[in-house]
C-alpha positions as CSV (number, residue, x, y, z in Angstrom):
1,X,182.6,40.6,162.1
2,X,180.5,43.2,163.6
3,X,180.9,44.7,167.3
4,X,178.2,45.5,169.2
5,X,178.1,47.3,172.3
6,X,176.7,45.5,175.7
7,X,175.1,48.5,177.3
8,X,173.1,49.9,174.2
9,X,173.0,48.6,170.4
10,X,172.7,52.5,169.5
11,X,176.5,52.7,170.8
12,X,178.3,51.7,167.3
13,X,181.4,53.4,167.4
14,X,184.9,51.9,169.1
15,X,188.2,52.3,169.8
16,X,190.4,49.3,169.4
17,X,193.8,49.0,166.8
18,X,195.4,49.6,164.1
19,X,199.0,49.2,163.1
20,X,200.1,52.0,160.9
21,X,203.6,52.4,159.1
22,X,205.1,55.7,159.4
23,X,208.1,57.5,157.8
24,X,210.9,58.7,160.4
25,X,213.9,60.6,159.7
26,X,216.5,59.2,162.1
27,X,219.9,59.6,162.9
28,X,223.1,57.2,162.3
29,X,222.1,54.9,165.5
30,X,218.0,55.2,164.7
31,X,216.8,57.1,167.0
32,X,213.8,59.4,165.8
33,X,214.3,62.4,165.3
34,X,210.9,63.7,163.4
35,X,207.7,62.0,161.5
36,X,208.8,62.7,157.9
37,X,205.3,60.9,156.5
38,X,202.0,60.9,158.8
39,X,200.7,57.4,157.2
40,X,202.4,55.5,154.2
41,X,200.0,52.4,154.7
42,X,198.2,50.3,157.3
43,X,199.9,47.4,157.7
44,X,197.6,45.4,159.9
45,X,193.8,47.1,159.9
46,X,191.8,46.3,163.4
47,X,191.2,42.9,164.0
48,X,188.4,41.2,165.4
49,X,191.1,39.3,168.4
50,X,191.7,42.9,169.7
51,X,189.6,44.4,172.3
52,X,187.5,46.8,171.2
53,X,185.7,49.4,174.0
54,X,183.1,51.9,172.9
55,X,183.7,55.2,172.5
56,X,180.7,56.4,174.1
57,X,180.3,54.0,177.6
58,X,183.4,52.3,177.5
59,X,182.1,49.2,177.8
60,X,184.1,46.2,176.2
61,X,182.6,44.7,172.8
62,X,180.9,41.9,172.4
63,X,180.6,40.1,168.8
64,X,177.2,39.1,170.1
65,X,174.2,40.7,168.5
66,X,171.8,42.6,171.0
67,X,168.5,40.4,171.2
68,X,165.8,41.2,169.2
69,X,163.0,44.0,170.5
70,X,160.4,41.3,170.3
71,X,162.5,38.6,171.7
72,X,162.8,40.9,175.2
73,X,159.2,41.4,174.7
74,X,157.0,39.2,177.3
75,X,155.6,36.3,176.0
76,X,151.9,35.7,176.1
77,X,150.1,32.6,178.5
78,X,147.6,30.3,177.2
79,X,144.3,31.7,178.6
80,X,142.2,29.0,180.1
């Protein structure tokens, strides 16, 4: 699903979340110690329940696309 931002449709990037699975090196009760591997694999990529803001206004996401340029247009009377 795409995101859209409220404040301007030229706004298209956002942050929102990502679960990532990382490699630790840990002692004998788990604590971390260091980041042994940056990224072994996403295990969840960003979800479309999450909120997403954009990265330019901040504004939150909406999954509702921005009207159409000629829909905010005004609309012409009958002439009489």
């Amino acid at each position: 699903m795409k995101h859209f931002c409220p404040n301007d449709p030229k706004h298209a990037q956002f942050h929102t979340f990502a679960h990532v699975m990382q490699e630790w090196l840990v002692d004998a009760d788990g604590d971390y110690i260091e980041t042994s591997d940056e990224e072994l694999q996403i295990s969840a990529w960003p979800d479309d329940g999450n909120i997403w803001n954009c990265a330019t206004c901040g504004a939150e996401a909406t999954t509702t696309p921005p009207r159409e340029e000629q829909e905010k247009a005004p609309r012409r009377g009958r002439s009489r």
